[in-house]
C-alpha positions in Angstrom: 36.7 -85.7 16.6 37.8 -82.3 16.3 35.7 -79.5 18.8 33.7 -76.6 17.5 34.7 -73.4 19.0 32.2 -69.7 19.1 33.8 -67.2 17.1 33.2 -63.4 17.3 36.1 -62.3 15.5 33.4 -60.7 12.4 31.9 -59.1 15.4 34.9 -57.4 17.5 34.2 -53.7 18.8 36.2 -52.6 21.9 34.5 -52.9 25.4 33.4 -50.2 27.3 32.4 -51.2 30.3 35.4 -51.9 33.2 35.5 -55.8 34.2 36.7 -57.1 37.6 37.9 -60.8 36.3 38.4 -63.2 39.4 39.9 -66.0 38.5 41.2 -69.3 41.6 44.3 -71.1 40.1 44.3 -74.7 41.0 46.8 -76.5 38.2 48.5 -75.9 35.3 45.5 -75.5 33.2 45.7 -72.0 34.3 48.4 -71.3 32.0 47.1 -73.0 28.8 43.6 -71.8 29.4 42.3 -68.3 31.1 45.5 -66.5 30.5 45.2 -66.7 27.1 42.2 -64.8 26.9 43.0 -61.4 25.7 40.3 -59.4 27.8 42.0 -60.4 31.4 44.6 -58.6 30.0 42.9 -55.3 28.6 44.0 -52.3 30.3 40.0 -51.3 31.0 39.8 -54.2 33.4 41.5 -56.0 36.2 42.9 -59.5 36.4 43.0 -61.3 40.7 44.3 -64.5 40.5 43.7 -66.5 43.9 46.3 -68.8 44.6 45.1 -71.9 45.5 47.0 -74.8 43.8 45.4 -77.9 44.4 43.2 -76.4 47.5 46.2 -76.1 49.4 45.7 -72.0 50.7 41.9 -72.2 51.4 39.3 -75.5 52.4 36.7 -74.5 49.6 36.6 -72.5 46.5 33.6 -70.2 47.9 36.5 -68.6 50.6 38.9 -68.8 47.5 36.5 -66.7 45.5 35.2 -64.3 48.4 39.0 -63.2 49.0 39.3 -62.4 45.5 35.9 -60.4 45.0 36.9 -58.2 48.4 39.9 -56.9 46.2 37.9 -56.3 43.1 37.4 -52.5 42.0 34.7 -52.6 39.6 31.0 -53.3 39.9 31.0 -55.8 37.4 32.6 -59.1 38.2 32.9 -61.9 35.9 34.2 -65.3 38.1 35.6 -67.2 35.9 37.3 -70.8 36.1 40.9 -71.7 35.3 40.1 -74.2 33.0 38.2 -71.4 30.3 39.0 -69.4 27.3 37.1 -66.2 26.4 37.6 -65.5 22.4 38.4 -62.3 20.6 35.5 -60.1 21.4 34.0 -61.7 24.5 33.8 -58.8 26.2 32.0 -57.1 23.6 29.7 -59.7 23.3 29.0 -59.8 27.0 28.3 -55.9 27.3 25.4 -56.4 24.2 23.8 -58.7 26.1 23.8 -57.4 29.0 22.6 -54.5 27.5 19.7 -56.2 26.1 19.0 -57.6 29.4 19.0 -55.0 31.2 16.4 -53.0 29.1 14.3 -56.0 29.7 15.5 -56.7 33.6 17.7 -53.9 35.4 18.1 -55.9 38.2 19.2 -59.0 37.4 20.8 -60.9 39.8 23.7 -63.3 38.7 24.5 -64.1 34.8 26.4 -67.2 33.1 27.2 -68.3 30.0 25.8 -71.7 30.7 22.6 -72.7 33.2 19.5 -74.8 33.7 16.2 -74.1 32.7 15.0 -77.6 34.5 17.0 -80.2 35.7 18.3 -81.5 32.2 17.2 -78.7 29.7 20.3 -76.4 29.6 20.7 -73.0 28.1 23.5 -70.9 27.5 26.6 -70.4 24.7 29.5 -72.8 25.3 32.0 -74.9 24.1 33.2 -77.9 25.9 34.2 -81.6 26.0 30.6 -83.6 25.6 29.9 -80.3 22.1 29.1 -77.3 21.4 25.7 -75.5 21.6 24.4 -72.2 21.4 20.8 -72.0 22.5 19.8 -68.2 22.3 17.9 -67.6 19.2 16.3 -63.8 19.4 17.1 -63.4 23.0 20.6 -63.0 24.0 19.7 -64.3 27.4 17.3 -66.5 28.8 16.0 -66.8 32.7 17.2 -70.5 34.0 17.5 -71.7 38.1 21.1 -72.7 38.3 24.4 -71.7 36.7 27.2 -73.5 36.0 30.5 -72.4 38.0 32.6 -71.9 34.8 31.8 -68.5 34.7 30.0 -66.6 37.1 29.0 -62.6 36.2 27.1 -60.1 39.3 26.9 -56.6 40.0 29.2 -56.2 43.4 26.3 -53.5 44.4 23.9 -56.1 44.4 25.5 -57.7 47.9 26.6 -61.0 46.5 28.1 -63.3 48.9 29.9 -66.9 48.1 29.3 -69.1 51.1 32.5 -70.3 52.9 30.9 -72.8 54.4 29.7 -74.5 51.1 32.0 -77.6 50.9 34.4 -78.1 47.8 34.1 -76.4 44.3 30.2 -77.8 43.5 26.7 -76.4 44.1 28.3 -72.7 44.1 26.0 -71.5 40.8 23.2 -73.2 42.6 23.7 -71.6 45.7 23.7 -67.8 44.0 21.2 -68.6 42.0 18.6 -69.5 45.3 20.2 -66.6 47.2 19.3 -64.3 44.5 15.4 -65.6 44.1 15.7 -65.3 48.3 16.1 -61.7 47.9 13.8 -60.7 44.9 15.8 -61.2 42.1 16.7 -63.5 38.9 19.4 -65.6 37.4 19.8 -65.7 33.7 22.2 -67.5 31.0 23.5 -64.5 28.7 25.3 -64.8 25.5 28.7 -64.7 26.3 30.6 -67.9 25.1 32.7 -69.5 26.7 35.2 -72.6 25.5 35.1 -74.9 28.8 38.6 -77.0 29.1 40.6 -76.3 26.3 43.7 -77.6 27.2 45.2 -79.6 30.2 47.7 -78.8 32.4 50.7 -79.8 29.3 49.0 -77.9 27.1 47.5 -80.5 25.2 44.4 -79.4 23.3 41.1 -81.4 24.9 38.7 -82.4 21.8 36.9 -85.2 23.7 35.8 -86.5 27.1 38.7 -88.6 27.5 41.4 -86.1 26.7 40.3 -83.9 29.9 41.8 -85.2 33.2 39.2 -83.2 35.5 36.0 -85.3 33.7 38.0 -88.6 33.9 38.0 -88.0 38.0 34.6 -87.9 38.1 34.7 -91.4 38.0 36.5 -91.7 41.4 35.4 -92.5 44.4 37.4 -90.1 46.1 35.4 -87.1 43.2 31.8 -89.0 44.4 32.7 -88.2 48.1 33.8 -84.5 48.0 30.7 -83.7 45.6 28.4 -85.7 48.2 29.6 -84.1 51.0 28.7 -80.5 48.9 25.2 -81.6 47.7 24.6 -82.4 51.9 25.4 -79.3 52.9 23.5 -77.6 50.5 20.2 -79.6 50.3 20.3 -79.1 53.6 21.1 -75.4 53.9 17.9 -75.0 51.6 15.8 -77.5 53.1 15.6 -79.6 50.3 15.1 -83.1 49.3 18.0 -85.1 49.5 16.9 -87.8 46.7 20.4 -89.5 46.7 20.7 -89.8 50.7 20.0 -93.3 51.0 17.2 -94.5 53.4 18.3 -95.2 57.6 19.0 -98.8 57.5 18.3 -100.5 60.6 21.1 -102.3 62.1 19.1 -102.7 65.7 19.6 -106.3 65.2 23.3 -106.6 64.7 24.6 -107.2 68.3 27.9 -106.7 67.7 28.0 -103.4 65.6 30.2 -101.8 68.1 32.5 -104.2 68.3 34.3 -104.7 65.1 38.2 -105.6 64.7 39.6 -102.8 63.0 42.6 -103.8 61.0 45.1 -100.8 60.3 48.5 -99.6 58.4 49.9 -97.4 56.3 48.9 -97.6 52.7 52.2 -99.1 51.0 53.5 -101.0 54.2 51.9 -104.3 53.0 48.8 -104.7 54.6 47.7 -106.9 52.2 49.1 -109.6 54.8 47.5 -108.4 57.4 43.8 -108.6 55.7 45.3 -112.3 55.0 45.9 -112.7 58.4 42.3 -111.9 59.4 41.1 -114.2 56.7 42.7 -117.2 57.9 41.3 -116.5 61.6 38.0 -116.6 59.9 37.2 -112.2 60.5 34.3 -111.6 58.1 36.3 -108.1 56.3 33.2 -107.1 54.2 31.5 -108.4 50.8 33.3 -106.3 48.3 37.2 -106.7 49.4 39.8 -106.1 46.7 43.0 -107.5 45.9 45.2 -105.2 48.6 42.6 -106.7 51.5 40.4 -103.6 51.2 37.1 -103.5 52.8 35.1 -101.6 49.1 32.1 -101.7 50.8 33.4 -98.9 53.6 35.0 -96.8 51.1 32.5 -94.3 50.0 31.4 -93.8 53.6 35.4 -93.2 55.2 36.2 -91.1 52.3 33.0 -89.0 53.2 34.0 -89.0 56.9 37.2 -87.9 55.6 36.5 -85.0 53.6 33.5 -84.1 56.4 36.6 -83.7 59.2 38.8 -81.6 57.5 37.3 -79.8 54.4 33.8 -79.2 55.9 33.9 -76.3 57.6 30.3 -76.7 59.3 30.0 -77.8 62.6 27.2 -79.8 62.4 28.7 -81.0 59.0 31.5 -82.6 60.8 29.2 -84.6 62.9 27.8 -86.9 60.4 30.4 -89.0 60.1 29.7 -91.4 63.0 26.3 -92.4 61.6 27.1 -92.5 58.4 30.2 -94.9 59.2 27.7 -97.2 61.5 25.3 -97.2 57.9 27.7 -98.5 56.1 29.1 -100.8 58.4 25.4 -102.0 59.0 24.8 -102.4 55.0 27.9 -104.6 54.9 26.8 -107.1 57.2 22.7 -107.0 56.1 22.4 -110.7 55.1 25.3 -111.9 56.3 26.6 -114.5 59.7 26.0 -111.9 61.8 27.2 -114.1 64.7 30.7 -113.9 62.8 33.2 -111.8 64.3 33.8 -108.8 61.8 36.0 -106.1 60.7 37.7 -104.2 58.2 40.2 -102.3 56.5 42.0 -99.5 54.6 45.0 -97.7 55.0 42.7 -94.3 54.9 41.2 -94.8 58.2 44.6 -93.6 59.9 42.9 -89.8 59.2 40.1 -90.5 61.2 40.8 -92.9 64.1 38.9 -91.1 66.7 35.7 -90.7 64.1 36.0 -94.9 64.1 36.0 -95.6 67.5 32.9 -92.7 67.8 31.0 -95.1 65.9 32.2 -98.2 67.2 33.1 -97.6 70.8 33.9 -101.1 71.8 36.6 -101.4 68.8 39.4 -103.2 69.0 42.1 -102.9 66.8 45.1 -104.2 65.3 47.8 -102.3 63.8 50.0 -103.4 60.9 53.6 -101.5 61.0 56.5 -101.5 58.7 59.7 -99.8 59.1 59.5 -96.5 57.8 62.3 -96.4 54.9 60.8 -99.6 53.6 57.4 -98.3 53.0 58.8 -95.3 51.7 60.9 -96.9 48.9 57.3 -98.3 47.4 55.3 -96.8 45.4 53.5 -93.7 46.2 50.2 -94.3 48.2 47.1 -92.0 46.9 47.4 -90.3 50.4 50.8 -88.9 49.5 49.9 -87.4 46.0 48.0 -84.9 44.8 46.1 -86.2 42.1 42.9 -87.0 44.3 41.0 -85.2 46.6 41.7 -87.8 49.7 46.0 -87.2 48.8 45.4 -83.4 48.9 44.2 -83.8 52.5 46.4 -86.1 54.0 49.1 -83.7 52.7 48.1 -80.5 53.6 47.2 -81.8 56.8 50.7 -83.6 57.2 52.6 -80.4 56.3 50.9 -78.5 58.5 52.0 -81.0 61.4 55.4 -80.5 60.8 55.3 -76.9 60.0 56.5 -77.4 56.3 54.9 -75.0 54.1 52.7 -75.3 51.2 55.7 -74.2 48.9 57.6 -77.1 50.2 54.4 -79.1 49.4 54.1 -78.5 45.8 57.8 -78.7 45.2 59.2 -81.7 47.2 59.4 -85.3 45.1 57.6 -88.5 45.6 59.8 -89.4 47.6 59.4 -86.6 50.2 55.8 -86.1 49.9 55.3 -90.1 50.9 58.2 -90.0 53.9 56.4 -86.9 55.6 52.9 -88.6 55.2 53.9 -92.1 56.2 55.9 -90.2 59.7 52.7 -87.9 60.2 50.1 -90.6 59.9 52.1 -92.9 62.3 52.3 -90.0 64.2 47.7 -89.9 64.1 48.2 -93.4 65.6 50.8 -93.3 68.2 48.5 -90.7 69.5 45.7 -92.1 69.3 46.6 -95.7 70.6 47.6 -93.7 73.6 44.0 -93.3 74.8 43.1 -96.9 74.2 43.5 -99.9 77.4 46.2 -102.0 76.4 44.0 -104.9 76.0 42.1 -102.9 73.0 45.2 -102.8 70.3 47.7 -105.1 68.9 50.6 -104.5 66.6 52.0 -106.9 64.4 55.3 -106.2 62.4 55.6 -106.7 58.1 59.0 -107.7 58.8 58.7 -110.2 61.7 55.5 -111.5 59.4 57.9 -112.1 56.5 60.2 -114.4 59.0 58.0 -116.2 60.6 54.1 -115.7 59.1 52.9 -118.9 61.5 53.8 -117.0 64.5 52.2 -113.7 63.7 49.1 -115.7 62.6 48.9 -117.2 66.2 49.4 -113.9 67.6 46.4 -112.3 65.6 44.4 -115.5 67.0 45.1 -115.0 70.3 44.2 -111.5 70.3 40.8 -111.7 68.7 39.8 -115.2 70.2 39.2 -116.3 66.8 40.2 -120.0 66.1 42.9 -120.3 63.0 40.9 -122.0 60.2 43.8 -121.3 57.4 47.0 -120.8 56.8 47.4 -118.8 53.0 49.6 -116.1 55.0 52.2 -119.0 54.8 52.2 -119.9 51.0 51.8 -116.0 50.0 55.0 -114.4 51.7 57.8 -114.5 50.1 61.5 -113.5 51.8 62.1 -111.0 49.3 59.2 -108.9 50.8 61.5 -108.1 54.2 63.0 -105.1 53.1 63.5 -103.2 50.2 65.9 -103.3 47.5 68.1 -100.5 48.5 69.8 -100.9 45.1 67.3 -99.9 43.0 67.0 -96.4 44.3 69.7 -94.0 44.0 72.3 -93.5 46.9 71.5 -89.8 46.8 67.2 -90.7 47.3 68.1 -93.5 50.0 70.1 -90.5 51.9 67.3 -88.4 51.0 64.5 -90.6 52.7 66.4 -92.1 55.3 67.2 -88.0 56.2 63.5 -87.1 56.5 62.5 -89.8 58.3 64.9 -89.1 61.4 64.6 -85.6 61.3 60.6 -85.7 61.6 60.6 -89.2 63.5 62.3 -87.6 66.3 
C-alpha cells in the first residue's frame, strides 16, 4: 500500500497573513513530523512548542495547549498536533479559504482541516493512515459540529478557551465546537490539508494502520479507559446522553459485596502464586482471570479509577470511582455462588488502595511481597514504562514522591524506572496498611512461598477461614523462582539497582 499525499506545490504563493502555530510535543514523532513543515518555520509566523513528553509537565492537553495560546502574538492560531505535516503551500492554501469563508461568514468560530458533518459523515482535506479524501468540491469549506484535534485554527479575539479540566487529549474539537454554537457562532472544516501521522517516532514513514504506534494503542485497555474517562466528563459537562455508560446494575442482593479478599503485590514480584494460593482455598477471583492470576473482569473499571484519581482534575470527577468499582465487582459475581467467598487481583490496585477499601469497606486484604532487587531484575511491569497511559502515571506520580525530576524520568533505564516504582508503590502500601486493624491484612513472602508453598497455603487458609480444597501452589513452584539470577545482569546494573533501592528504601 503506498499513501496518497495533497500536493499544492503547482499552487505555492507566499502567505500573508501572520500565523501563531502551537504545537504540545509528546514523543519523537515531533521530530519526523511537524518540524518538517516549512511554514512553522517562516519568518511571518511564530512557532511555541509545549513541552510535554509523554504528559509528564501537565495532566491534560487542554492546560498543555492554554499555556501555549497565552504566549501566542498573533490573532490567528493554528493548534496543531505533533504527529502532522503541512506541505509546501499550506499556508497559502489556508489564507484562500479562509478568505472565502469569511466573505461568506466573518465570524466564524473555530476551523479544521478535518470535522463531522453527522456522527459518521466526515468532511475536510486530509491524509492519514485508514486514506486520503478531499471532500470540498466548489466550497473550500463546509459547516460540520465537531473537529478533529489534529489541527485546530481560531481567531484569539474571539475568546477561545481550552478547558483544563477536560480529561486526556479527546473530546477537545468537540468541546470548541459546542462552546462556539454556546456563544453564537460556527465551526467549519476549511481546505487546508493536512497529512495525519507521517512518520513514527524512528522516522519510519506510516503507509497503513499498522505501521502507526498511536492507532495500534487504541486497542488497549489502558487507551479505552483514559478516552472513557474524557467522554464522562464531557457528556456530562454538556448534559448529554451517555450512550456507552452502562445501565446501574443492582447488586442489592450480593450480601457480601463489601467484603471481598483483596489479594495484592507488585506487578513482577510473582503474584501469580499468590492468585494460586487463593485458588486452592477455594476464593472465587472473577470469571475472566488470565494467566498471571488477574482478575480481567475488574480491569477496565481500576484502570478508570486510576486515571479518575490522578489525571482528572474535576472534583466531582474523582468521586466516581467507588461506584464504579462496586459495578464492576457486582457484574463479576451476577450469576455466580454468591455464598462463595470472593476476591480479586492485580498489581495496579497498589495506586488506589484507599479508592478499594471506599468501595469495599469491610475489605480484607492480603499482601504478596518480594524482596525488592529480585522484582527489579524481572522484566519491566507496564507501571514502570511509558508506553501506556497507566505506566505514565505510576511514574510521574513515583518521581514526584521522591523528588526526582521529570528529566531524570525520561532519561533513567529500565532498570531505574522499575526500582523507583516498585520502592514508591511499596511505599502506597506500607502507608496505607497503617490505617487498617491488624486482623484486616496478611502478608505472605515470594521467597518463603518458594521454600515451603504448603505452609504459606495454610497460612492464607487460616486467615480467610476458607478450607484448603487444593494444593497446585505445590506442583507449580519451582526452587529456581527464590531469587534471581544475579549472573545474568551485569555487575555494574546489580550495583546500580541494589544502589537505588537503599537510597530510596530508607
Amino acid at each position: 500500500m503506498t499513501r496518497i499525499y495533497p500536493n499544492l506545490e503547482d499552487k505555492i504563493t507566499k502567505a500573508t497573513r501572520p500565523v501563531s502555530f502551537v504545537c504540545v510535543r509528546f514523543s519523537g514523532d515531533f521530530d519526523y513530523n511537524i518540524v518538517t513543515s516549512d511554514c512553522v518555520h517562516d519568518p511571518l509566523n511564530e512557532f511555541i512548542v509545549v513541552d510535554n513528553q509523554m504528559n509528564m509537565s501537565f495532566d491534560t492537553l487542554g492546560q498543555a495547549i492554554e499555556h501555549g495560546v497565552k504566549d501566542t502574538k498573533n490573532d490567528l492560531v493554528v493548534v496543531v498536533h505533533e504527529d502532522v505535516v503541512l506541505v509546501p503551500g499550506w499556508q497559502a492554501k489556508l489564507e484562500s479559504s479562509l478568505g472565502e469563508l469569511e466573505k461568506h461568514d466573518p465570524d466564524w468560530g473555530i476551523c479544521g482541516a478535518v470535522g463531522w458533518i453527522e456522527k459518521t459523515e466526515m468532511a475536510g482535506h486530509w491524509s492519514d493512515p485508514h486514506h486520503y479524501r478531499n471532500t470540498f468540491d466548489e466550497k473550500p469549506y463546509c459547516e460540520v459540529s465537531r473537529l478533529d484535534e489534529q489541527i485546530l485554527i481560531f481567531r484569539r479575539s474571539m475568546g477561545v478557551e481550552f478547558d483544563p479540566n477536560l480529561p486526556s487529549i479527546h473530546n477537545i474539537g468537540r468541546d470548541l465546537a459546542r462552546q462556539a454554537l454556546a456563544r453564537g457562532f460556527k465551526t467549519y472544516a476549511i481546505d487546508a490539508p493536512t497529512i495525519h501521522k507521517y512518520a513514527d517516532q524512528n522516522g519510519d514513514l506510516i503507509q497503513s494502520v499498522e505501521d502507526s504506534p498511536k492507532i495500534q494503542d487504541r486497542r488497549t485497555l489502558t487507551y479505552k479507559a483514559d478516552k472513557r474517562c474524557s467522554d464522562e466528563y464531557f457528556l456530562k459537562k454538556w448534559k448529554l446522553k451517555d450512550r456507552q455508560a452502562n445501565e446501574a446494575f443492582d447488586s442489592s442482593g450480593q450480601s457480601n459485596l463489601d467484603s471481598p479478599i483483596i489479594l495484592l503485590g507488585r506487578g513482577g514480584g510473582g503474584t501469580r502464586l499468590l492468585s494460586t494460593i487463593a485458588q486452592d482455598a477455594g476464593l472465587f477471583i472473577g470469571k475472566r482471570v488470565n494467566v498471571s492470576g488477574d482478575c480481567i473482569d475488574m480491569v477496565p473499571s481500576i484502570y478508570r479509577s486510576i486515571v479518575h484519581k490522578y489525571n482528572c482534575p474535576d472534583p466531582n470527577q474523582k468521586k466516581q470511582s467507588i461506584a464504579d468499582l462496586r459495578q464492576a465487582a457486582g457484574k463479576m459475581r451476577d450469576k455466580t455462588d454468591l455464598d462463595q467467598p470472593w476476591g480479586f487481583k492485580l498489581p495496579e490496585l497498589l495506586l488506589i488502595l484507599p479508592e478499594i477499601l471506599g468501595a469495599f469497606p469491610n475489605a480484607r486484604f492480603v499482601n504478596f511481597i518480594r524482596r525488592p532487587v529480585g522484582t527489579v531484575l524481572r522484566r519491566s511491569h507496564m507501571t514502570a514504562r511509558l508506553d501506556n497511559h497507566i505506566g505514565r502515571i505510576a511514574l510521574k506520580e513515583a518521581y514526584r514522591y521522591f523528588s526526582r525530576s521529570i528529566e531524570d524520568l525520561l532519561s533513567d533505564d529500565s532498570y531505574s524506572r522499575m526500582a523507583i516504582t516498585t520502592l514508591h508503590q511499596l511505599a502506597l502500601t506500607r502507608d496505607f496498611r497503617a490505617s487498617l486493624s491488624l486482623d484486616r491484612w496478611l502478608e505472605i513472602g515470594f521467597e518463603d512461598t518458594i521454600s515451603d508453598p504448603e505452609k504459606q497455603l495454610q497460612v492464607f487458609s487460616s486467615f480467610t477461614d476458607l478450607p484448603i480444597q487444593s494444593k497446585n501452589i505445590v506442583s507449580m513452584i519451582s526452587s529456581s523462582r527464590a531469587q534471581p539470577k544475579l549472573t545474568e545482569f551485569s555487575t555494574e546494573d546489580v550495583k546500580r539497582v541494589e544502589g537505588l533501592i537503599s537510597q530510596y528504601a530508607s
